[in-house]
N, C-alpha and C positions, 0 to 999 in steps of 0.2 A: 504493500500500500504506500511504503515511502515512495516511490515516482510515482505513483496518480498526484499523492498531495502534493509534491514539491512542483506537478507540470500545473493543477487549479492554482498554486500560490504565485508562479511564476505569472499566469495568465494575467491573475486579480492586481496584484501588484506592480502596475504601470506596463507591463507587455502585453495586459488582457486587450478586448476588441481586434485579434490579432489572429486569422484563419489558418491554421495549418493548412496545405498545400501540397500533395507530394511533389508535383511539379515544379514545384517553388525554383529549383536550383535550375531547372532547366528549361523551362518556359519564360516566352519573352513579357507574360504578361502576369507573371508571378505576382508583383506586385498590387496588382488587382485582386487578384486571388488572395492574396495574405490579408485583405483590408477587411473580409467581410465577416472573420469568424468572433462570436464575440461569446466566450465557457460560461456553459452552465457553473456559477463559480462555488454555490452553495450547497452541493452535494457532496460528499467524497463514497464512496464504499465504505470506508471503515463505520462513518455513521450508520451507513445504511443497514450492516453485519451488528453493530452492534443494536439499534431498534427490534430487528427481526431476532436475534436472541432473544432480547429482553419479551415481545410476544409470545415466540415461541415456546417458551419454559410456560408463562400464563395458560396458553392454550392448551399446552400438553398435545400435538398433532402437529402431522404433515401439515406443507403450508403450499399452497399452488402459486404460483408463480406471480399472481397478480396480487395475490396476499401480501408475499415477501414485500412487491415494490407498494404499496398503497399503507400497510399496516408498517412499510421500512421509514415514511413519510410523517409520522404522526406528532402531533404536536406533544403529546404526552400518553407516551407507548407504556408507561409502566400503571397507567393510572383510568388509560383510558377503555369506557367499555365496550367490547367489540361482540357485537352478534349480527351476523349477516340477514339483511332485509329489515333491520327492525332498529338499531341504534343509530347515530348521527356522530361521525368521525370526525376530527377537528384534526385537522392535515396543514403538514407545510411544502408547497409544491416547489419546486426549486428554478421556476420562472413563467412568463406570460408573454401568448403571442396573440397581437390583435390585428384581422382584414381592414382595411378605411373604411368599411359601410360600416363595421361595428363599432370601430377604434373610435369614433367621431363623440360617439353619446359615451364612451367607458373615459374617454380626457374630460371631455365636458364634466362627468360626475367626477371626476377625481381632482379638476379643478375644484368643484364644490367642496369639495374634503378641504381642503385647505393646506396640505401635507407639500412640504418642500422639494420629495424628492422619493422616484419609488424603491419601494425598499429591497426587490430583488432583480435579477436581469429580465427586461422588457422589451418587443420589440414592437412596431407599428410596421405592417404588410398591404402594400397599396397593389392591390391586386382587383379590387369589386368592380372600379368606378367606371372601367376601361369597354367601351360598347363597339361588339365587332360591328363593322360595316365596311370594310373593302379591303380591306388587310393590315397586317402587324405595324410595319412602319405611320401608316397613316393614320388608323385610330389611335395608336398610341400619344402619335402629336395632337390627335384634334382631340382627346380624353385631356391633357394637360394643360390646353390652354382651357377648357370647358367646364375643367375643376380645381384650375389653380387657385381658387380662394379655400380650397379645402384643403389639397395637397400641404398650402401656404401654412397652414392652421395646424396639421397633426406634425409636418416634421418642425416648425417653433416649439410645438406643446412638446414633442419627447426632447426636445434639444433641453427646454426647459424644467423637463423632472424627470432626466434620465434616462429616456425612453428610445431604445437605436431607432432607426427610419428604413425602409427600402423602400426604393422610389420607385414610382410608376415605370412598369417595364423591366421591372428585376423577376417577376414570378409569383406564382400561386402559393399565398402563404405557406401549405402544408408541403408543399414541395421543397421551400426554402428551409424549415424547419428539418424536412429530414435532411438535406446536405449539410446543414449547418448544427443544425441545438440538438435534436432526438438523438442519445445512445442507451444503452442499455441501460433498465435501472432509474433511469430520471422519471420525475414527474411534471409535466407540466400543463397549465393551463391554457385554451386559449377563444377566443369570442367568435368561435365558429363550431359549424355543429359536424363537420367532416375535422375535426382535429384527432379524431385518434387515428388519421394516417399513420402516424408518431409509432407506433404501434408495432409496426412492420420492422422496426430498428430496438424491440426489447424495449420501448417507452411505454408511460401510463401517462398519455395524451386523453385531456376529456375536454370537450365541448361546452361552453359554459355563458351564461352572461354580460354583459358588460360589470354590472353590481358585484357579479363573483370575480371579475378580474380588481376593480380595483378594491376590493377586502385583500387581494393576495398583494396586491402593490403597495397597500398602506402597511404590510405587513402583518395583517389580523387571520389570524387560524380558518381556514377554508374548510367550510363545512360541507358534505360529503353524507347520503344514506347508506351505511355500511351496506357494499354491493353484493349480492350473491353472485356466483361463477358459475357460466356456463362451460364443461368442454368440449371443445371440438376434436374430436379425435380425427388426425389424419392417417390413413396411410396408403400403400399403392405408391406410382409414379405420375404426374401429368405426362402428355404427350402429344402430339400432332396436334389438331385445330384445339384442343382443350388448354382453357387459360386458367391461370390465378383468379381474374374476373368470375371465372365458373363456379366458384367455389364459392362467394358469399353470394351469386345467385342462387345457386342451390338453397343455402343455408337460410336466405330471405325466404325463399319458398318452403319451409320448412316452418319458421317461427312466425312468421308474419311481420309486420310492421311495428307490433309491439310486443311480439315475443322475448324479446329481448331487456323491455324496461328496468330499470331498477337493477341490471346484470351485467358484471363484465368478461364478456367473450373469452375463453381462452384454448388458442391452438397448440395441437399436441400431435406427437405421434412418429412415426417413422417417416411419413410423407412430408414432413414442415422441407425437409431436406432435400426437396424437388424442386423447391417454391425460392425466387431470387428474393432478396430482400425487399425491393421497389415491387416486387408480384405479393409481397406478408403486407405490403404496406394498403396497395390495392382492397387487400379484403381486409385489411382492418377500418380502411377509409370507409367504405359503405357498411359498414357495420351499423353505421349510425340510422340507416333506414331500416334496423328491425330495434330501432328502441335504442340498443344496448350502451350503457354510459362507455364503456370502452372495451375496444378489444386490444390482442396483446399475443406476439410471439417468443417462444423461448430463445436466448442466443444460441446462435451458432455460428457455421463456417461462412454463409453465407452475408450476416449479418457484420461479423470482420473484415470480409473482402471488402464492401461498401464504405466501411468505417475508414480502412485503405485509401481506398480511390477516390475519396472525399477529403484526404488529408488528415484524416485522426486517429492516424495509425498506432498513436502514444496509449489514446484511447483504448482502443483496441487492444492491447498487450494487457493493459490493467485488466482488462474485461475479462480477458483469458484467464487471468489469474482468480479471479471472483467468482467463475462462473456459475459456482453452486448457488450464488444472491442469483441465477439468471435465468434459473431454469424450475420447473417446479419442484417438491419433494416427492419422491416416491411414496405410493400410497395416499396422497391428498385428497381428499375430497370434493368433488364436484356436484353441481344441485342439478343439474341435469348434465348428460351427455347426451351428443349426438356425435355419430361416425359414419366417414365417408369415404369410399374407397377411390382415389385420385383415378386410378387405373380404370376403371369403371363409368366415369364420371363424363359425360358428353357434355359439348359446347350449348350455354343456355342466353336467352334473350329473357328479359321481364319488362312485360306492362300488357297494354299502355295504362296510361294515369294513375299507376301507382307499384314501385318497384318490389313488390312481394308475387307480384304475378307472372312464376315462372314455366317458363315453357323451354323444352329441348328446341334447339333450332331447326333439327329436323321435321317438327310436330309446327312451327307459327304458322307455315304457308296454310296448310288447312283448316285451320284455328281462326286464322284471320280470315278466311273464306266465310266459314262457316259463323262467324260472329259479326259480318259487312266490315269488316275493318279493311281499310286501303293495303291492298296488297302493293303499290306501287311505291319505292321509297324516294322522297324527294331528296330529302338533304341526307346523307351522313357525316357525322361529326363525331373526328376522334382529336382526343387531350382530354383537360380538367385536372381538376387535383386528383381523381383517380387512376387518372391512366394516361400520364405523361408520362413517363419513365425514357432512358433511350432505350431499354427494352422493349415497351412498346412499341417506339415510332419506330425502330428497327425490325420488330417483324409485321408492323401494315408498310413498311416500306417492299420488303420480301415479296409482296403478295403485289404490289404496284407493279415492280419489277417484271415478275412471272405475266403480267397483262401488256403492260407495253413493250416486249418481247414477242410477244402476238399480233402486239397492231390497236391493240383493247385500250380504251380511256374509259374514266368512272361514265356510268349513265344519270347517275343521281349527281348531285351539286356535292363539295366533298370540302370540310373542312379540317385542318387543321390548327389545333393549343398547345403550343408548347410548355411544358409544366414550369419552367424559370430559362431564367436567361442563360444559365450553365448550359441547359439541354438545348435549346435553340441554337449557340454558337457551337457547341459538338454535333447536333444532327444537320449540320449546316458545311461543318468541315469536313466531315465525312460522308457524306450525298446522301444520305435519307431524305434532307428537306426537299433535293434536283427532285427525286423520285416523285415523291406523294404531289410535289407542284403539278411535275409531267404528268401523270394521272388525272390530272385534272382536279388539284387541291390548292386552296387558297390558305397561306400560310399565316393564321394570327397571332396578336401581341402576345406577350406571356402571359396571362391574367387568366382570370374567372369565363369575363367572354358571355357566348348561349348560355353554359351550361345553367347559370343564375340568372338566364333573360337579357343579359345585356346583347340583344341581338338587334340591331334594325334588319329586321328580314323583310323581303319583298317580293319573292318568287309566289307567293298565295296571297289571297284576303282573309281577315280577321272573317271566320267563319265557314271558312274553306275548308273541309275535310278531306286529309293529306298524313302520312305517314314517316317521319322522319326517325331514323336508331344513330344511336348515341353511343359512348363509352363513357358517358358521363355517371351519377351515382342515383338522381333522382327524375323525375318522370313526373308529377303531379301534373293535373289540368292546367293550362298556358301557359308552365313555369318556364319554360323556352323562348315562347316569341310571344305569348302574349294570348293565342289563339285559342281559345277551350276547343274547336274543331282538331286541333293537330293530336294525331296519337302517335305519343313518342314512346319507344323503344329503348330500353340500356341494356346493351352486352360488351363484349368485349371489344376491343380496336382491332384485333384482327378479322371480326365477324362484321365489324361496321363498313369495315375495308372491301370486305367480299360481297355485302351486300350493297354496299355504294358502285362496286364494278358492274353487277349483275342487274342493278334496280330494279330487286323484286325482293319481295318476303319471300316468294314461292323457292327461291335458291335455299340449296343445303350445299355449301362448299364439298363436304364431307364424301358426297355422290354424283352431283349433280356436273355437268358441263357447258363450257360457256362457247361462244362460237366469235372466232376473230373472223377481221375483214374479209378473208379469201375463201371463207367458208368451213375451215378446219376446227373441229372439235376437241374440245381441251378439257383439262381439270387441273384447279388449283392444285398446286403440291402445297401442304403443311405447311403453315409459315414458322421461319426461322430469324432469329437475332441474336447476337452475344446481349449478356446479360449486363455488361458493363464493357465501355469504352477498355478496346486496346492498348491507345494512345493515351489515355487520360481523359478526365475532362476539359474542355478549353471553359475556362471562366467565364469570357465574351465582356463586356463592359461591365466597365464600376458603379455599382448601382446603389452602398450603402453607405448611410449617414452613422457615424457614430456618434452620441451625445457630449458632448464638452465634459470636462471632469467637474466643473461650476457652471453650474447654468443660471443659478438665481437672479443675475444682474438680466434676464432676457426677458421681453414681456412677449406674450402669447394675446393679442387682439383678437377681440371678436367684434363684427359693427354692427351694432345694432339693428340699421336696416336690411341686415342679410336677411334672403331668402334660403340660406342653404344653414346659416352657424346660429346660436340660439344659445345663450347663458341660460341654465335651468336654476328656476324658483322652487322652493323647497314645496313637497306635497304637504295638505296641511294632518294633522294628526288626528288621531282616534276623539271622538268627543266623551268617551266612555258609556256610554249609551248602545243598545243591540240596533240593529239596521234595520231600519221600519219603511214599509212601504218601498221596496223599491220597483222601479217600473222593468217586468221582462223589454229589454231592447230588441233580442233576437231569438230566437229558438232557431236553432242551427239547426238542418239538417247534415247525419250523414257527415263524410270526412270534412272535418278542417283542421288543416295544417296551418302553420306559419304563414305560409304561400297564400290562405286566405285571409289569415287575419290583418298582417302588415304583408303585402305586396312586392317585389322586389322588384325587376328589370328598370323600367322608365323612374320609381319613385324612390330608387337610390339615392338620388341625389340630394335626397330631403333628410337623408340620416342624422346628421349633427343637427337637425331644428325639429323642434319633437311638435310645435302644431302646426308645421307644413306635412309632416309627415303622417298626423294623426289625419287628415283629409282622406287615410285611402284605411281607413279601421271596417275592416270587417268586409270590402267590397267583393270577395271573393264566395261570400260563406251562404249555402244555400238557406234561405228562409223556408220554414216548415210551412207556413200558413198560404204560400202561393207557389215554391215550390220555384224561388226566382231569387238572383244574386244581386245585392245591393237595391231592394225594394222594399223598405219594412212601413208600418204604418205606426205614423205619430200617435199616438193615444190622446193628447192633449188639444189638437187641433182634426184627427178625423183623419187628415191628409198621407198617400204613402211619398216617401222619400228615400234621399238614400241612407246606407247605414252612417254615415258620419254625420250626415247633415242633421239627423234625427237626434243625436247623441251630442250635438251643440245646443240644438233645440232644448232640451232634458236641462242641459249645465246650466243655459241662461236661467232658466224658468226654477235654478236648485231642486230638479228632481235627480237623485237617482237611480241608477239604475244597474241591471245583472244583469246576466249572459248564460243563456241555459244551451246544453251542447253533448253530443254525441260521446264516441268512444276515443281513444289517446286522443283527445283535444290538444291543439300544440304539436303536433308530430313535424317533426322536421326540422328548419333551419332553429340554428340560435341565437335568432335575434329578439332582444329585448322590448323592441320598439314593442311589437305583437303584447306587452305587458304594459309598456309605457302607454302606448298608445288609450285602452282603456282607461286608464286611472286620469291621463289630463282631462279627457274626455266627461268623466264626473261615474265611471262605474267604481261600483263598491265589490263584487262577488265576479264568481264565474263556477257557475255549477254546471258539472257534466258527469259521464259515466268512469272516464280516465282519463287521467293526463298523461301525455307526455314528461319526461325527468324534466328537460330543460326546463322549461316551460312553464311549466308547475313553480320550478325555485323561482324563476322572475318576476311571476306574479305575490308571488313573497317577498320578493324583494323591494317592490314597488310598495306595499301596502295592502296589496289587495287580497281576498277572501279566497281563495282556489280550492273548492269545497266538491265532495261527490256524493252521488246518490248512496245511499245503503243499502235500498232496494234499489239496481239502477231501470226498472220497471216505474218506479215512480218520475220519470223522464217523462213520460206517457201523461202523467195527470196535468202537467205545466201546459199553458194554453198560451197562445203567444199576446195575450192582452192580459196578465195576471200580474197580480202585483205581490210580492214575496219579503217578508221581513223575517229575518232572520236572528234570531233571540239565541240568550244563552252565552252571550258574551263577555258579559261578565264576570262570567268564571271560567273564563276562556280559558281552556290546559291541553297540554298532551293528553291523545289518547282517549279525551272526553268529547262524544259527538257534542252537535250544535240542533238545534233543529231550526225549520223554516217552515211559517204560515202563510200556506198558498191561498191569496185570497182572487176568487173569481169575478168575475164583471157581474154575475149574476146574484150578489151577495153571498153565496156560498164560499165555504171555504178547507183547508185539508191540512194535514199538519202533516210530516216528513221528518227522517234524520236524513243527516248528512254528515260523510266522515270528512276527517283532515288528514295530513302528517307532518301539522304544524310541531315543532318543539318547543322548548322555554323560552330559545333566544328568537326563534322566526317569531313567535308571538310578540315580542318586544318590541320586533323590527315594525308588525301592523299597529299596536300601540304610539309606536314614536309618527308612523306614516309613511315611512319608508325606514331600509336598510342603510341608506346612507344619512336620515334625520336621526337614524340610532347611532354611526358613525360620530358623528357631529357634537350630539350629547357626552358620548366618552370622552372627549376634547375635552369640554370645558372642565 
């Protein structure tokens, strides 16, 4: 352990913000390369060995691997009580990474903290803002001149309380993370809800908040529902057309969207050792579409190689030496398994509208027949933070190759995302990018891109029913371009590749053949790519800000008149009184996500100003009562409107109001807005069947009631013109329902529980009015 400590002491003590490199000594542009690495500087192993003792001996048991690192994390491992599903962990993650859509409102609240300076390593990932429309070079410029008052704003804010920068055009946050922060063993946080890419490199990466980022940057114990563990048991080899991608489609098809809540993933077996590292990272990134707070592989050889070829080769050697911190205990116990035999395992597509619906890709052509779905695919689009790797683009490159070899270009419109700017200047050095262009592929910036909406698409009409597959993670109704007609598709990049040649569903690379210009009959052979650059990686330009060692002489402006920045006024606090009367605003039908509550693509740009952005609350979410989006009826005037318009109406007139809603309510992205936005708004509650994790905590965090049925049959009795006061608050506790008086238009009325899994401190947090009004208080 003396060289791990003495290379984090080295780091932290004036040579930190300082990238290992392998190439350093021999590349021309080394010095680019050495500027971007900035150490996890607050972990070492020996901490982490001695935590996990100290549980260990408590538990008396094996401990799984994700145990080791989350129970290695705790703030007070000798003291604290650990029962999976059911206690609340107070953890110290050893850093925070936030996207600009998120990053905007988590500076803003932790400007409101009023704290000098954050308390462990931070970075800010300007990856969201960036909107394809004609290619990488161009949107890239026309994104920064478009959002330089924001750009302006997060890299002051981190220059100013310590916070690194990567600038538009460096890459997809979680791609950045695993070349740069993710090794084995760390924990870290970050304001998105695909962060446990991390995952793929032996990290406990979870998806979180803005409110949970800056508790962990003020330094305050990050609270956490001790997770249960699922495992995955792998074994078998992957092979030919079957991907890494394959496998948490499987797995989504197996648990569902919310099989996974409240659990984190973990993979096992003799097959991990098939799977490259950037392919562990792939299924731990979309993990986050079956609920699960985080998934997690064991180290190995492969996850070393990476650690290599990324410059952290130091890293790497310590890791070897630790490895029992890395791997799980023999004999541990898991709350469920499931086992998949890789060897067995065929090429799979899921959707449309929603990524747990999977299908072999041999079986979609008839499936889609047979259910009217457009068998014709318009666009395919491979990158994202899922499936940028240069393993990726190097085997949909293989497959390009084998086509224009014949004479063959894509028949569908074909896009490529390069996951950061490392992979774009090496799939660019070495002809992957020549390929996938010549195919007839549009090379975009390094960013988010479609995959999150930022598409100005123009090949269809809003309305148009059309078919586009993706290797992106999620699928939801017009989360792409906007169009609730489009049924998008996510599989793999190599199946989006073949099905972008062939523009049809009705292809199966597997059997099927394709016919070039002269009339000759062919079949894809198997796509092939090394798993990591030969040569290295080429860095490609310098893209990161490191924060001053003093920042405090820097002022961070916001102007008033902005339509895009917004100083946040504190929410006001509990009156101590139960919640009477408040008006149903919506009864949801059926899924809503994030995607419907706060909206993303075009209304990005509203993230740092929370009532520009509360303008799009709720526009997505089906209304029960007419069975139509963004239509609800005023109560107080007769009139239907739309949902926000309605929920201003409410605020003026001091009525409030609740939100009565289906099952994992919240499923998806993790943005806070979707929490914020209600409470500016003037709601008090949000009662549904299930939450979502994220989701769930935000709306705690904000102030708000985030309550469920006990019968979730009593969903059924709520009428969308009811008014529901919810008593029992005053002896608000852990553990002790609440109930709520459903009162009907017809003077009749019903009485309900409803559970929580509020704690001591979340109830504090609704008491003060928010988790950072409880912040604020510890101040003084």
């Amino acid at each position: 352990l003396i060289q791990y400590n003495l290379l984090v002491k080295r780091l932290v003590l004036g040579q930190g913000a300082r990238r290992f490199h392998v190439a350093a000594a021999l590349n021309a542009k080394a010095k680019v390369a050495m500027s971007r690495f900035e150490p996890n500087s607050s972990i070492n192993y020996d901490q982490l060995r001695s935590n996990i003792d100290i549980v260990r001996k408590r538990l008396n048991r094996p401990l799984t691997l994700s145990e080791k690192i989350v129970y290695g994390h705790l703030d007070d491992p000798a003291g604290q009580e650990i029962v999976r599903g059911r206690t609340y962990l107070r953890l110290r993650p050893d850093r925070v990474a936030m996207q600009d859509a998120t990053a905007q409102m988590a500076m803003l609240q932790f400007i409101s903290s009023g704290l000098p300076k954050v308390a462990v390593p931070s970075t800010i990932h300007c990856d969201h803002l960036i909107e394809a429309q004609i290619g990488g070079a161009q949107d890239l410029q026309r994104a920064k001149e478009i959002n330089q008052e924001v750009y302006k704003f997060l890299a002051s804010a981190g220059a100013k309380y310590g916070v690194g920068f990567w600038k538009p055009g460096s890459g997809i946050i979680h791609q950045i993370i695993l070349e740069n922060y993710a090794y084995p063993g760390v924990m870290l946080i970050g304001t998105d809800s695909h962060t446990p890419n991390g995952g793929g490199l032996g990290s406990i990466c979870i998806g979180v908040g803005g409110a949970d980022a800056v508790d962990v940057m003020a330094g305050i114990p990050w609270e956490l529902k001790c997770p249960n563990v699922i495992g995955v048991k792998l074994t078998g080899t992957l092979s030919g057309w079957t991907s890494p991608k394959d496998v948490i489609l499987k797995v989504a098809g197996i648990l569902t969207v919310k099989g996974g809540t409240g659990a984190i993933v973990e993979y096992h077996g003799p097959g991990v050792d098939s799977i490259s590292c950037t392919g562990m990272a792939t299924i731990c990134n979309m993990g986050a579409e079956i609920g699960a707070t985080t998934s997690v592989f064991p180290y190995n050889h492969r996850m070393r190689t990476y650690l290599e070829k990324t410059g952290r080769g130091e890293i790497a050697a310590v890791a070897n030496e630790n490895q029992d911190l890395l791997v799980p205990d023999s004999g541990c116990h898991y709350d469920q398994i499931i086992e998949i035999n890789l060897s067995e395992l065929k090429p799979h597509i899921n959707g449309p509208f929603t990524p747990d619906l999977a299908h072999p890709v041999s079986d979609i052509g008839s499936v889609a027949e047979k259910n009217g779905w457009p068998l014709e695919v318009k666009v395919g689009l491979i990158g994202s933070c899922t499936n940028s790797s240069y393993e990726d683009m190097g085997r949909a490159a293989s497959l390009a190759k084998q086509a224009l070899d014949k004479g063959l270009k894509c028949k569908a419109q074909f896009t490529v995302t390069p996951g950061s700017e490392q992979i774009r200047a090496t799939i660019e050095r070495d002809g992957y990018a020549k390929l996938l262009r010549d195919v007839g592929g549009v090379v975009l910036a390094n960013a988010c891109g479609p995959c999150i909406g930022q598409w100005d698409r123009r090949d269809v009409k809003k309305g148009e029913k059309n078919t586009i597959v993706t290797s992106f993670n999620r699928n939801f109704t017009a989360r792409n371009d906007a169009n609730p007609a489009t049924h998008a598709f996510v599989t793999s990049p190599e199946i989006v590749t073949a099905l972008a040649i062939a523009g049809t569903l009705k292809f199966n690379p597997e059997t099927d053949f394709l016919t070039a210009p002269n009339g000759e009959k062919f079949k894809l052979e198997p796509p092939t790519g090394d798993e990591l650059p030969a040569r290295d990686f080429d860095p490609g330009q310098d893209t990161y800000q490191h924060p001053p060692a003093d920042g405090s002489g820097l002022r961070v402006d916001v102007n008033p008149q902005s339509n895009r920045l917004q100083l946040l006024e504190p929410f006001d606090k509990w009156n101590g009184k139960d919640l009477e009367d408040l008006q149903v605003l919506i009864k949801v039908k059926g899924k809503c996500t994030t995607d419907h509550i706060s909206a993303a693509g075009p209304w990005l740009k509203f993230r740092g100003h929370l009532d520009n952005i509360s303008n799009n609350l709720l526009i997505g979410a089906v209304n029960i009562e007419n069975d139509a989006v963004n239509k609800i009826r005023n109560i107080l005037t007769g009139e239907f409107g739309g949902v926000p318009d309605v929920a201003r109406y409410y605020k003026k007139h001091n009525v409030s109001w609740v939100v009565v809603g289906d099952e994992n309510y919240g499923e998806g992205s993790s943005r806070e807005h979707a929490a914020l936005e209600p409470r500016h708004l003037g709601g008090r509650a949000i009662i549904v069947k299930s939450f979502a994790r994220i989701h769930e905590t935000n709306l705690k965090k904000q102030g708000l009631l985030p309550l469920t049925f006990s019968n979730p049959a009593d969903y059924d009795k709520i009428r969308p013109d009811d008014k529901i006061s919810i008593v029992g608050l005053k002896s608000f506790a852990p553990g002790k329902p609440l109930e709520a008086i459903i009162k009907h238009s017809d003077g009749s009325s019903e009485t309900i529980e409803l559970n929580h899994t509020f704690n001591e401190t979340q109830i504090e947090w609704f008491q003060a009015g928010s988790a950072l009004n409880k912040m604020k208080e510890l101040q003084k």
